[in-house]
C-alpha positions in Angstrom: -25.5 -4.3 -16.1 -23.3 -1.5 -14.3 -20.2 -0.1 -15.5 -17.0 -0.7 -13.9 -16.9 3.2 -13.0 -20.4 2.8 -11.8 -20.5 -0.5 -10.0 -16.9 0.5 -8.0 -18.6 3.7 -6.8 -21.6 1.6 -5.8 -19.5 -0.3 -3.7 -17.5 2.5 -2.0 -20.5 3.9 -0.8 -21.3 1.0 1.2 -18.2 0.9 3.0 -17.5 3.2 6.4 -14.0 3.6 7.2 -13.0 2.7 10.8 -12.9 5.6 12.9 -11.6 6.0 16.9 -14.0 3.2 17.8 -11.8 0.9 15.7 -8.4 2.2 17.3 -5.6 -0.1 19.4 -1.9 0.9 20.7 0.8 -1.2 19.2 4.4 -1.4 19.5 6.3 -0.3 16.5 7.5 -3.4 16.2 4.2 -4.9 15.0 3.3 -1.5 12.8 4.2 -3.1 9.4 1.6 -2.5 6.8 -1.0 -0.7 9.7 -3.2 2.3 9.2 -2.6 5.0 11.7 -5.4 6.3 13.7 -3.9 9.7 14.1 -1.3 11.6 13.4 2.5 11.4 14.5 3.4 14.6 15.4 7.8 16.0 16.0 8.6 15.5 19.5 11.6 17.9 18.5 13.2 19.4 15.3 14.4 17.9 13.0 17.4 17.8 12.6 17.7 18.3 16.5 20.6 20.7 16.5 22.6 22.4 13.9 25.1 19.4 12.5 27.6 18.6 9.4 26.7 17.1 6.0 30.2 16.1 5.2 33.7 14.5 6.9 35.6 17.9 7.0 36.5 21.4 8.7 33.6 23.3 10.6 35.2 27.3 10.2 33.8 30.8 10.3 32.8 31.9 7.1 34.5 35.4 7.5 37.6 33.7 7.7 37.8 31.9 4.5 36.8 34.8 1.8 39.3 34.0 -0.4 41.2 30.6 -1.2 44.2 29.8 0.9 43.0 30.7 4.2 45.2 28.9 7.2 43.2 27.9 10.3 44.3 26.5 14.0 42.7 23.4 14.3 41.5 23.0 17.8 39.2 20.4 18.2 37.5 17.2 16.8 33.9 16.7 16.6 32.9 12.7 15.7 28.8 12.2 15.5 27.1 11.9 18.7 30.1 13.9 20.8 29.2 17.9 21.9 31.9 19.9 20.3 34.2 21.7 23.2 35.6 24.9 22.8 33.3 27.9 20.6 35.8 28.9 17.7 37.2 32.2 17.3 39.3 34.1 14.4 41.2 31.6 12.8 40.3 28.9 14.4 38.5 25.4 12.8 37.1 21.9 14.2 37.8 18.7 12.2 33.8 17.2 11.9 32.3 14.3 10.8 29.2 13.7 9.0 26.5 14.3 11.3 28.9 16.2 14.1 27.2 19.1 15.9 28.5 22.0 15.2 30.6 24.1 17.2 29.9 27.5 18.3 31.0 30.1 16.5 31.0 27.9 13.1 28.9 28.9 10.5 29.9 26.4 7.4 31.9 23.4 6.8 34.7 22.9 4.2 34.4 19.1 2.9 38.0 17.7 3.8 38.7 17.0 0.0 39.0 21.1 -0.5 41.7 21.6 2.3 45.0 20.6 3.0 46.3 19.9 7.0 49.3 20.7 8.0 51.0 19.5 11.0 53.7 21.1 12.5 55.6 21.0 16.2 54.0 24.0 17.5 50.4 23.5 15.8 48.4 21.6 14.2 46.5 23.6 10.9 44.2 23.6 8.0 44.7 25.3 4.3 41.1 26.0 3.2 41.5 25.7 -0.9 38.1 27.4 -1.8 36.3 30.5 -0.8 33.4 29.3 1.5 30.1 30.7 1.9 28.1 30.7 4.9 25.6 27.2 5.7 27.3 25.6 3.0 27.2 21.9 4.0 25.7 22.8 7.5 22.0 20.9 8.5 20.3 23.6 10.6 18.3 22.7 13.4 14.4 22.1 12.1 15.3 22.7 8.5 13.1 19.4 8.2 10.8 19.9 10.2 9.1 22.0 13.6 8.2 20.5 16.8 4.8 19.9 16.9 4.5 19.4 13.1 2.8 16.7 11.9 5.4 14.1 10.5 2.7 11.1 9.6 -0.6 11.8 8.7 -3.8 9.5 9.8 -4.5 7.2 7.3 -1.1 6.6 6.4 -0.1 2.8 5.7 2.8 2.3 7.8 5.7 1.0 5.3 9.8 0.7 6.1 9.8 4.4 5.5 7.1 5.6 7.7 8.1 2.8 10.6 11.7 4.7 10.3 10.5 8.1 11.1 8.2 7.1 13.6 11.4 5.4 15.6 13.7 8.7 15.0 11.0 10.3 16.4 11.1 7.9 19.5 7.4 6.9 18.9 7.7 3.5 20.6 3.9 2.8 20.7 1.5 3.7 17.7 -2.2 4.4 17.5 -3.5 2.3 14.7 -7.3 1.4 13.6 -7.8 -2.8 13.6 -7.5 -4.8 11.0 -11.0 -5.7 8.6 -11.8 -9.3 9.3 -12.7 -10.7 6.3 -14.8 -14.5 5.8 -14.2 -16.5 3.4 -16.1 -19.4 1.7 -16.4 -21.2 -1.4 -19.6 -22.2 -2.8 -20.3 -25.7 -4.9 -20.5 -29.8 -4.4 -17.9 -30.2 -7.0 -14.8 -28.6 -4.3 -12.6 -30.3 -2.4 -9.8 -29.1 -0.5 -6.4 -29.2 -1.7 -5.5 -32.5 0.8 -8.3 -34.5 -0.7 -8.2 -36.9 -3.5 -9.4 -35.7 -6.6 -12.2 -37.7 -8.1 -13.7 -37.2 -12.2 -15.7 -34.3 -12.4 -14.5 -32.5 -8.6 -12.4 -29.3 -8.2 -10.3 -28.1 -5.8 -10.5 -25.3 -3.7 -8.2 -22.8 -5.1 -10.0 -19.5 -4.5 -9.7 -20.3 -1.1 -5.9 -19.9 -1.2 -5.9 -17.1 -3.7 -7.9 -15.2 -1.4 -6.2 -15.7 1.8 -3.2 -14.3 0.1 -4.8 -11.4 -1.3 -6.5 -10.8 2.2 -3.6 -11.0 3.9 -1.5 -8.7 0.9 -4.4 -6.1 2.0 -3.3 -6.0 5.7 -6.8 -7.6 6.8 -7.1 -10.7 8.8 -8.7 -13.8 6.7 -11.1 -16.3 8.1 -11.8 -18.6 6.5 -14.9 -20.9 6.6 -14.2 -23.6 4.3 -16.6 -25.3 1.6 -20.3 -24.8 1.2 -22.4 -26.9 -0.5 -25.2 -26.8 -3.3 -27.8 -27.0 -0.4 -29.5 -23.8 0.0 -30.1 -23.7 3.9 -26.2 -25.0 4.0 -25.4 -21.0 2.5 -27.8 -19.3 4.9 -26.2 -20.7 7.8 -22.7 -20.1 6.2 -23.9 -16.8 5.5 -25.1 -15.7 8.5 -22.1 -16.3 10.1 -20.1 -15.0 8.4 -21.8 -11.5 8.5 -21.9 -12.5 12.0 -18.2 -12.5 12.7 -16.3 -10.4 9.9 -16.3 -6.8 8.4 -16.5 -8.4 5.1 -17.3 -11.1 3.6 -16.1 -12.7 0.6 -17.8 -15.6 -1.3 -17.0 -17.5 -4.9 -19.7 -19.6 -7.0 -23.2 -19.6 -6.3 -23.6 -16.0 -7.9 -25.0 -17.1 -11.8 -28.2 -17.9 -12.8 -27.9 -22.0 -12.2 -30.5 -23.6 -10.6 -28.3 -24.1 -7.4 -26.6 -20.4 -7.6 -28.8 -19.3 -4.4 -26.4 -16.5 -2.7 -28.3 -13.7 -3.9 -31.5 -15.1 -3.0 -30.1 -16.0 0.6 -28.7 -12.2 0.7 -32.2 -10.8 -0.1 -34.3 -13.4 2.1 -31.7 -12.5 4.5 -32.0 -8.2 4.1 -29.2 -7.5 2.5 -29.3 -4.2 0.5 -28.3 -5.2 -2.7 -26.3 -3.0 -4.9 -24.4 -4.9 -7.5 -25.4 -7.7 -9.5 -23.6 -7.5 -13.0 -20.8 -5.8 -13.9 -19.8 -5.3 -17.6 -16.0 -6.2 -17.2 -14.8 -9.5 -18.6 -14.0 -11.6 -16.4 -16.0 -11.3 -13.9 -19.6 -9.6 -15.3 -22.0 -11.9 -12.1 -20.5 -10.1 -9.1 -23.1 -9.4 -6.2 -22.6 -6.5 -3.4 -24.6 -6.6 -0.8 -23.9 -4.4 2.4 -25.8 -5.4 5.9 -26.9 -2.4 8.3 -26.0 -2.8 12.0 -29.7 -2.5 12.3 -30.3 -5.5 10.4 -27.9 -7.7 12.2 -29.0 -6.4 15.1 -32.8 -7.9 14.1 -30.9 -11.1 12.5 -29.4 -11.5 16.0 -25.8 -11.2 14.9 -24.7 -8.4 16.5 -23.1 -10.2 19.5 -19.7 -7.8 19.0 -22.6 -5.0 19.3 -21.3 -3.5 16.2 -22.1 0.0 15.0 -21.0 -0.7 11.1 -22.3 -2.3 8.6 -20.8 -5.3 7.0 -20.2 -5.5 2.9 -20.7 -8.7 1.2 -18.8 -9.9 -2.2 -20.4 -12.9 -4.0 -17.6 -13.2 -6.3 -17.4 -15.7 -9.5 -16.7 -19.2 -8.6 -13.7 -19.4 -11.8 -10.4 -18.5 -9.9 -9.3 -16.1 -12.9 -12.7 -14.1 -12.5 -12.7 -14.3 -8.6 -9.2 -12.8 -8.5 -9.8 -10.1 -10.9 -12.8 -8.8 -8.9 -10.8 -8.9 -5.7 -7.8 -6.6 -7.7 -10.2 -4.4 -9.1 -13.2 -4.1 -6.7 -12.4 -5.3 -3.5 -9.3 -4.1 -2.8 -10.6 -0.1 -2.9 -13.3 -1.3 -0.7 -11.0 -3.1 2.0 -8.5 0.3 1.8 -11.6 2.8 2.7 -12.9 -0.1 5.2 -9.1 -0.2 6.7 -9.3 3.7 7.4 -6.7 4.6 4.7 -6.4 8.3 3.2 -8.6 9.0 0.6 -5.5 9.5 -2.2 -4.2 6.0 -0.8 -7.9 4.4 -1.8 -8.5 4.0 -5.6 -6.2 1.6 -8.4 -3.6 2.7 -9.8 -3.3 2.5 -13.4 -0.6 3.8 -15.8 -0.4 3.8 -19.9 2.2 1.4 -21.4 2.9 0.2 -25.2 1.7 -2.9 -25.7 3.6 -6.1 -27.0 1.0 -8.0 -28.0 -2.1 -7.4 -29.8 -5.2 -7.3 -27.5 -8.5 -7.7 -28.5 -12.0 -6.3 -26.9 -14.7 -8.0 -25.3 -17.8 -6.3 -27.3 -20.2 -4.2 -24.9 -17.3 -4.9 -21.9 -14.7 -3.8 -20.5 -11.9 -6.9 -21.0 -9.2 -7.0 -18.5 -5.9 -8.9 -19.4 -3.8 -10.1 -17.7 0.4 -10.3 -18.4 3.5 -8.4 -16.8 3.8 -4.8 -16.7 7.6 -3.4 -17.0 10.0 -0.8 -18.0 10.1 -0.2 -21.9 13.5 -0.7 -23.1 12.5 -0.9 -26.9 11.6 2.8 -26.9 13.9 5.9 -26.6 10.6 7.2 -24.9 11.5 5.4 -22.0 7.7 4.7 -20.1 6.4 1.1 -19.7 5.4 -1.8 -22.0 3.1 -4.7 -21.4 3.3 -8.2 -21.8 0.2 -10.4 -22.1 0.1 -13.7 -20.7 0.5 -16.4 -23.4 -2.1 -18.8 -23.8 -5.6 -18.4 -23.5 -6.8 -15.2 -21.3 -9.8 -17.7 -20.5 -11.3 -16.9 -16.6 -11.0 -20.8 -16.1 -7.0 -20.5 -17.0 -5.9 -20.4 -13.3 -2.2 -21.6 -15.0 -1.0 -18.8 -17.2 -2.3 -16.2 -14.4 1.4 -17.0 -12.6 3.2 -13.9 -12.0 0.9 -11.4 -13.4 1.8 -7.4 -12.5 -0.9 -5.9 -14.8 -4.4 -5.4 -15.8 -4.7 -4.2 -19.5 -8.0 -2.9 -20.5 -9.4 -3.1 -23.5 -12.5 -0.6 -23.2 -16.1 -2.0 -24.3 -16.5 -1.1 -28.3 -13.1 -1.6 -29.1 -12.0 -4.5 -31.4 -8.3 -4.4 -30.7 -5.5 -3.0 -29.8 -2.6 -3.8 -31.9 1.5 -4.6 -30.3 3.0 -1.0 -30.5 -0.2 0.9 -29.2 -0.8 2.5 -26.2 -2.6 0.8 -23.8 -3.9 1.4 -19.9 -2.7 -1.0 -17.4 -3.6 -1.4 -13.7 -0.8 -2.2 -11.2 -1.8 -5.4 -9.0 1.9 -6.2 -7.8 1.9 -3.8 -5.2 -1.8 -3.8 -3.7 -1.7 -2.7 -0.1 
């Protein structure tokens, strides 16, 4: 039985991030939560020219040493209007935030720190303060250089990144595709959610659960319904799913029942094994199997004549179990698979006080689930963690409902008790 630490670098090791092969061109408009295949780079500087930080006066420096200076105003300057005249002794430009600049000006006086006077001959400005030269003045490329690099490949395309990619009047972007990834439940007793439910049947939930979370990782699910208990039923579901996805994820069929074939299929099949148990509860039977293009090639399902292999989760047919392995093992494989950057790949985990008292799971790593917030009880500020009431039981699909955190209580230890210090792992925000 592997180690978490152990059985996740297993399972990175199989996967081989999309490279140019894997590249289309998109408009921005469809960029939302895509990888970029290569980098962004300034078509100009940024800012573009030298322009105002504040409503105000653009002036000369050298004329407003001292408080009290009285300046000709000669010109206005709104944003996205070239300023006229260059100013000379004296002289200022009412400006407004993001105004170029005259000529001549070298600062801007922020209009609350001057007083305008009209008159019938001209119209002037008292400047209140000393000014300094630059003050409130955004110089051309202070951001950044034409040429530079302004989004890296790898980068997950967010509200931010889509915003500097249009300033930068990047209409079409270079992505890598999206990871298909099958998706099929194993076991007689499921039906789907339409059916009627009979004594002793289940429904389908995992197939739900992980459509979401496939679709939360910016992959595209497919999924291939219900298998049943009859083993040359999951060798032809198998094979096609490693015949059409990237990945493929599986739930039930992965104990040691007499009708739990998926690893036998996988092997019979030539799948490299490399997970089988895990020592995390939920979730210990969890089998990782990754298929060479050479051995789909041989299988005959290589009709996309792919040149990567394909990684294969038989996850835990209990919906708690199946979506903890997703959280904590499939989603770093599906990021390096997507073509992310390396610091975007691994979970993110933070240490919070714990409300409730949370006990161990003996030789295993227990992972409860509950919310993860901000810790107002404490002038330490930090976070604090909330189990879920009720039973953390991997058949307990109810109490799962708005879950944010992971805390995990490491093999050997018994508890730890409400006030202590415990490490969480974020889930709300996987992508």
């Amino acid at each position: 039985m592997l180690s978490v630490a152990e059985a996740e670098a297993r399972i990175l090791a199989l996967c081989v991030p999309f490279s140019g092969g894997d590249r289309e061109e998109i408009p921005i408009t469809e960029g939302r939560s895509r990888i970029l295949a290569k980098a962004v780079l300034a078509a100009r500087d940024v800012p573009h020219w030298d322009n105002s930080a504040m409503d105000g006066f653009a002036v000369r420096s050298r004329d407003c040493q001292e408080s009290g200076a009285e300046l000709k105003v000669i010109d206005e300057v709104p944003a996205g209007e070239n300023p006229g005249e260059a100013l000379q002794a004296g002289q200022a430009a009412r400006i407004f935030t993001g105004g170029v600049l005259p000529r001549g000006a070298d600062a801007v006086v922020m209009q609350e720190e001057t007083e305008v006077e009209d008159s019938a001959v001209a119209k002037s400005v008292v400047i209140k303060t000393a000014v300094k030269s630059g003050q409130f003045v955004r110089r051309r490329g202070d951001y950044c250089r034409a040429g530079a690099s302004i989004l890296a490949a790898g980068t997950r395309l967010g509200p931010a990144e889509l915003a500097i990619a249009a300033a930068n009047q990047t209409a079409q972007l270079s992505v890598l595709r999206r990871p298909k990834v099958a998706i099929l439940s194993t076991g007689n007793e499921l039906v789907s959610v339409d059916q009627p439910l009979q004594p002793g049947q289940i429904v389908d939930s995992n197939r739900y659960a992980l459509i979401a979370f496939v679709e939360q990782m910016g992959a595209i699910p497919m999924p291939l319904g219900i298998v049943g208990d009859r083993r040359e039923d999951v060798t032809a579901a198998i094979r096609q799913a490693i015949s059409e996805a990237d990945v493929v994820l599986s739930t039930g069929g992965v104990s040691v029942g007499d009708y739990d074939y998926v690893e036998a299929v996988l092997e019979e099949l030539g799948g490299a094994i490399a997970v089988r148990k895990v020592a995390v509860k939920p979730g210990k039977p969890l089998t990782v199997a990754q298929f060479s293009a050479g051995k789909l090639r041989h299988l005959g399902l290589d009709s996309q004549g792919r040149d990567r292999p394909v990684v294969y989760f038989g996850l835990p047919g209990n919906p708690v179990s199946a979506l903890v392995g997703c959280w904590r093992f499939v989603a770093p494989a599906l990021r390096t698979i997507s073509g992310r950057s390396p610091d975007g790949i691994a979970p993110q985990f933070v240490m919070a006080t714990t409300r409730s008292t949370l006990r161990g799971a003996g030789t295993r790593d227990n992972y409860l689930w509950g919310r993860l917030g901000l810790d107002t009880e404490s002038d330490q500020g930090g976070f604090s963690f909330q189990g879920a009431t009720g039973h953390h039981n991997s058949a307990n699909l109810i109490n799962l409902a708005g879950t944010t955190g992971l805390a995990i209580v490491p093999a050997g230890t018994k508890t730890i008790q409400a006030g202590e210090s415990v490490q969480v792992m974020l889930i709300q925000e996987l992508g």
